[in-house]
Wavefront OBJ file of the C-alpha trace (Angstrom):
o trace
v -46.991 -67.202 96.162
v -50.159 -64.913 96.327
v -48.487 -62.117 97.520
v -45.322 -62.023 95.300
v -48.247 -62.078 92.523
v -49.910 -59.025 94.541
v -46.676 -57.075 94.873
v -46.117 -57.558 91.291
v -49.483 -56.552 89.857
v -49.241 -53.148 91.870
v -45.777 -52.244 90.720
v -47.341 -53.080 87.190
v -50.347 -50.697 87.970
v -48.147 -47.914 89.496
v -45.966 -47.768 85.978
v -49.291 -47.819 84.039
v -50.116 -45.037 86.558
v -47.006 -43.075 86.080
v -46.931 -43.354 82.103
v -50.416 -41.981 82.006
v -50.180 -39.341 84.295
v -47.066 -38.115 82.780
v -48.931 -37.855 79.322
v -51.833 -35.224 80.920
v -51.356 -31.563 79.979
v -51.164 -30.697 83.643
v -48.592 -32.933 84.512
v -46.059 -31.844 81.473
v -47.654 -28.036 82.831
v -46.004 -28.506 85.963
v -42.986 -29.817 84.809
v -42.489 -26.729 82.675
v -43.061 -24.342 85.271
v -40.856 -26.245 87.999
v -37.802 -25.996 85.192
v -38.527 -22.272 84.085
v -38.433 -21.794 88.007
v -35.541 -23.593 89.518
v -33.280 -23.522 86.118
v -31.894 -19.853 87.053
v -31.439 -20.719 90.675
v -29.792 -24.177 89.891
v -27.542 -22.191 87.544
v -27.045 -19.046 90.192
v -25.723 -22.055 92.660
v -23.353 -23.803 90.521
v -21.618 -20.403 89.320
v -20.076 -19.429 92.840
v -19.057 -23.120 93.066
v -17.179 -23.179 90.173
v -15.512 -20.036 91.029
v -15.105 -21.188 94.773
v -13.092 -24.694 92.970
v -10.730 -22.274 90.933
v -10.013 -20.469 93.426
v -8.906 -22.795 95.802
v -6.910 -24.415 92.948
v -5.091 -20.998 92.546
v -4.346 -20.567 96.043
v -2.937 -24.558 95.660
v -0.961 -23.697 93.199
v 0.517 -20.474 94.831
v 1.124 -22.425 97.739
v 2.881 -24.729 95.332
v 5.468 -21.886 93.682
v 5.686 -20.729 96.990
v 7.211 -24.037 98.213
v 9.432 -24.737 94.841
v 10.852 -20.900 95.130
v 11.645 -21.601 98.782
v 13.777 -24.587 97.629
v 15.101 -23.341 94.808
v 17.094 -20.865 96.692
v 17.813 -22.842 99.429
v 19.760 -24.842 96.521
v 21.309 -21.478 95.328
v 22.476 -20.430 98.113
v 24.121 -23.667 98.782
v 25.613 -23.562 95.278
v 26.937 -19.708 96.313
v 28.639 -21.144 99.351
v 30.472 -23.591 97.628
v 31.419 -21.703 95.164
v 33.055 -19.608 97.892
v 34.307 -22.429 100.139
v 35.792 -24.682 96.918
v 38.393 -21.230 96.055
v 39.358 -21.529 99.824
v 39.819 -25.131 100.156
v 41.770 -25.073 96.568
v 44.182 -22.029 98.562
v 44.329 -23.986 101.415
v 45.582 -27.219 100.069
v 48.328 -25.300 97.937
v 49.191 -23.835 101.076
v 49.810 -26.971 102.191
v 51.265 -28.831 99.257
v 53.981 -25.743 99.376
v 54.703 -26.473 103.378
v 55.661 -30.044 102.459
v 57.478 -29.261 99.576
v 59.592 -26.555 102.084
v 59.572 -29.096 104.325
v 61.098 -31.744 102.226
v 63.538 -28.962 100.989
v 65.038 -27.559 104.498
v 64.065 -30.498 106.642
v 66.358 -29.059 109.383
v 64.045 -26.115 110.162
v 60.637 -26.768 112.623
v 58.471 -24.507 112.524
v 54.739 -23.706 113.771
v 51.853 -22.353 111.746
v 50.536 -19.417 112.480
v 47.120 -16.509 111.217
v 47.416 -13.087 110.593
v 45.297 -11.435 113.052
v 46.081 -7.993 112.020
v 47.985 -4.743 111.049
v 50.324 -2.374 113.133
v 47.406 0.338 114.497
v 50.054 2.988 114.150
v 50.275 2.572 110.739
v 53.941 4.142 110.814
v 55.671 0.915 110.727
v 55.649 -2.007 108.279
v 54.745 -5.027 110.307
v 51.859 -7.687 111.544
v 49.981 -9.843 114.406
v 49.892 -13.652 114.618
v 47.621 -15.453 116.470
v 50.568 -17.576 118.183
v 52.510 -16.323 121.444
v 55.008 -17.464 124.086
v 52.172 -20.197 125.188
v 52.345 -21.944 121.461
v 56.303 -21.536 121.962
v 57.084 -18.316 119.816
v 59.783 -15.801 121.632
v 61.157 -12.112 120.395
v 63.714 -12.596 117.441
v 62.331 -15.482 115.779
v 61.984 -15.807 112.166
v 58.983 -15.458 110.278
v 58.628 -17.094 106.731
v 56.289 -18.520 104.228
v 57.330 -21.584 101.766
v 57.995 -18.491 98.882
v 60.691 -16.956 101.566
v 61.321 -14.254 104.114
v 58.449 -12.631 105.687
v 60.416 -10.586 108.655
v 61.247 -11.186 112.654
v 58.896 -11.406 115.737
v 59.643 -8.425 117.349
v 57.032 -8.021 120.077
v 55.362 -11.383 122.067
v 52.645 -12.192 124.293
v 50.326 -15.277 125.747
v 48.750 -15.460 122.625
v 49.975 -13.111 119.832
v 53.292 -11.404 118.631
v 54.347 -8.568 116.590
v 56.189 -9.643 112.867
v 58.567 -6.726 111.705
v 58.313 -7.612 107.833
v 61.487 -7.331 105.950
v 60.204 -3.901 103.971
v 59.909 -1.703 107.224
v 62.590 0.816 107.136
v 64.457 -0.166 110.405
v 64.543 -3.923 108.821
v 68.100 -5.169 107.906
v 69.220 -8.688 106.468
v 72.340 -9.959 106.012
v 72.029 -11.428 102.348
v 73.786 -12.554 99.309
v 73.560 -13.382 95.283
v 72.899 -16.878 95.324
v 74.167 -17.528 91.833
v 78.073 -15.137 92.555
v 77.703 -15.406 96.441
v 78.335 -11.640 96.240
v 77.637 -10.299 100.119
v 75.593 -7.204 100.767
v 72.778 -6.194 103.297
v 69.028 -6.134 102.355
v 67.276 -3.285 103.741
v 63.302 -2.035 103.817
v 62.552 1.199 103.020
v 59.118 3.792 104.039
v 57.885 2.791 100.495
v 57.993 -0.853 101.253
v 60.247 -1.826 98.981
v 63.759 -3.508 99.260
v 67.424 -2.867 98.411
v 70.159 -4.538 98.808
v 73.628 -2.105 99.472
v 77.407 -3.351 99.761
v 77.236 -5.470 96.925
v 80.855 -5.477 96.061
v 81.829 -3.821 92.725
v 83.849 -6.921 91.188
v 80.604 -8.926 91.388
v 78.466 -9.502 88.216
v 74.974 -8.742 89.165
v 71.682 -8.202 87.363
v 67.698 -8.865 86.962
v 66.711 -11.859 87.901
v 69.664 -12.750 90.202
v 67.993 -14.476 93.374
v 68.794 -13.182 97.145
v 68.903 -15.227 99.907
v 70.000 -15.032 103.692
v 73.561 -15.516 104.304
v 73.354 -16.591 108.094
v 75.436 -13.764 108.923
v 75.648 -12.071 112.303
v 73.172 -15.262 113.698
v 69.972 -13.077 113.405
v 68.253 -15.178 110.199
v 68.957 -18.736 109.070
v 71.103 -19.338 105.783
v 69.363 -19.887 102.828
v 65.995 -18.575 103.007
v 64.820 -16.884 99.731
v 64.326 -13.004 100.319
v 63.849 -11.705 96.805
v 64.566 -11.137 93.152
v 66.709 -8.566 91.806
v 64.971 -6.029 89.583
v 67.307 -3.391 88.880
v 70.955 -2.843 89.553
v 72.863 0.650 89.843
v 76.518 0.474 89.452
v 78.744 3.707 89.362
v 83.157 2.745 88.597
v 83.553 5.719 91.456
v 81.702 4.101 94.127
v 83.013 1.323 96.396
v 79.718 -0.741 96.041
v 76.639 -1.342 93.765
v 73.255 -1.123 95.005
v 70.263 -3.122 93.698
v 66.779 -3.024 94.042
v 65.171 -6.147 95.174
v 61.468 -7.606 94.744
v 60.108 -9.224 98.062
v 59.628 -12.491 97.014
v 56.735 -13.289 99.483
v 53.774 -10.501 98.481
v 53.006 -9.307 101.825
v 50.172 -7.447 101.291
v 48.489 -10.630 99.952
v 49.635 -13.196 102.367
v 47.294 -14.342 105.235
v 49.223 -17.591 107.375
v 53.062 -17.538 107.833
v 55.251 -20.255 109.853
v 57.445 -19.348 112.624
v 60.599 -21.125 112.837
v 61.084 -21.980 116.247
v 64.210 -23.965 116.222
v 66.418 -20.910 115.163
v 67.085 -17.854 117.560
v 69.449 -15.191 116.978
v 72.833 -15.437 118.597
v 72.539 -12.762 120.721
v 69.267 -13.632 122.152
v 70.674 -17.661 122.866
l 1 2 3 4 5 6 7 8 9 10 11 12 13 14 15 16 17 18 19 20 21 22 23 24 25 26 27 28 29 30 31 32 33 34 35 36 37 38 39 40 41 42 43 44 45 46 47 48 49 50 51 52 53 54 55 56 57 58 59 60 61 62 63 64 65 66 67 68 69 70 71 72 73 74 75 76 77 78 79 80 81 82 83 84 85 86 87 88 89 90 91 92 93 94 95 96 97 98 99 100 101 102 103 104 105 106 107 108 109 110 111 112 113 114 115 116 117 118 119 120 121 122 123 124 125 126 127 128 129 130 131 132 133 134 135 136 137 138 139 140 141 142 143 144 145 146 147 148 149 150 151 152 153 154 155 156 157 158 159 160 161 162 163 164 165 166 167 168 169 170 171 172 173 174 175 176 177 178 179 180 181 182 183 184 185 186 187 188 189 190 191 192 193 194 195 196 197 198 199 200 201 202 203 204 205 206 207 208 209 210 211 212 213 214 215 216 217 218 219 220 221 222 223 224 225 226 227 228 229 230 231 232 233 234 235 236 237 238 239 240 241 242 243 244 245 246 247 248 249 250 251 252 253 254 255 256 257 258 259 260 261 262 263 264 265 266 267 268 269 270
């Protein structure tokens, strides 16, 4: 009990102490000089460390940008691809909608699909490379079509590739007909690339828009595959025939997969 009162009457003598000393001119002296003193360098230290936190909050936030830029065109280029592959997947499937809908139509032809790998080198004649050969079943003479019609002939095979001979190469010939008149002629390419069709017998009717198709003739092509559209007729009463000028109906220079009909072989080569 004593000494709680002891510890208590010098804490009550110390604050006396403090309260009196702190009233003294001295005391309030020192006080003055310790803040005129240490104020500047208290201030010259907590300058550089506020300039130390913003800094470090800028390189934060850099690091930040930094981060959303590197995602953001991650995202773009993402969005770029698939804008590129949806185009190609939108081709593809109308590729293959117009396969079935050839399919359904001439159900007696089979056929395998095959890539355009390339162009003659030579440049001299009108034709193309597959990426299918005599090990995916293609031979020489086979016919080479899209779902829109009559691409040309394999002309050249190997393993794994073959040689087309499209229909507008100058030594290309086609036994064809008017599909609406059944008037007979022969389809031929030319060193411009584009078609005509010669023999058409004078006492035909024929004119734009008239579709031609194969007419089976001598066994080298099929019956009934779609060659082209007329576009222009010339008829003279002297001459034994008219001649028209045909439009391919398959755009060659556009086209990139063809089928090979591999059922069908020309007579001479059964």
């Amino acid at each position: 009990m004593l000494t709680r009162l002891a510890y208590l009457a010098i804490i009550l003598l110390l604050g006396v102490l403090i309260l009196v000393l702190s009233r003294l001119p001295q005391v309030q002296f020192l006080e003055t000089v310790g803040f005129e003193v240490l104020g500047p360098i208290e201030v010259g230290i907590s300058i550089p460390v506020v300039h130390l936190d913003r800094i470090s909050q800028a390189v934060e936030d850099i690091s930040q940008l930094r981060a959303e830029n590197a995602r953001l065109k991650a995202q773009v280029d993402r969005l770029s691809q698939q804008a590129v592959l949806v185009p190609e997947l939108q081709r593809e499937n109308a590729e293959l909608r117009a396969e079935l809908g050839f399919a359904q139509s001439d159900p007696q032809f089979k056929w395998i699909n095959a890539r355009i790998i390339g162009f003659d080198p030579s440049n001299l004649v009108h034709a193309i490379i597959i990426d299918q050969g005599t090990h995916n079943g293609v031979a020489d003479g086979m016919t080479v079509i899209t779902p829109a019609g009559l691409v040309g002939q394999v002309e050249q095979v190997t393993p794994n590739t073959a040689k087309v001979l499209l229909v507008t190469d100058v030594s290309s010939s086609v036994d064809s007909l008017i599909q609406s008149n059944r008037a007979k002629g022969v389809v031929n390419g030319s060193r411009g690339g584009q078609l005509s069709m010669i023999y058409i017998p004078q006492n035909y009717k024929v004119q734009s828009g008239d579709r031609v198709v194969t007419s089976g003739l001598g066994g080298v092509f099929p019956p009934g595959l779609l060659v082209g559209t007329v576009t222009e007729v010339h008829q003279n009463d002297v001459d034994l025939y008219q001649e028209a000028q045909v439009q391919p109906a398959v755009d060659l220079g556009r086209v990139e997969q063809v089928m090979v009909i591999v059922n069908h072989l020309p007579t001479r080569l059964r």
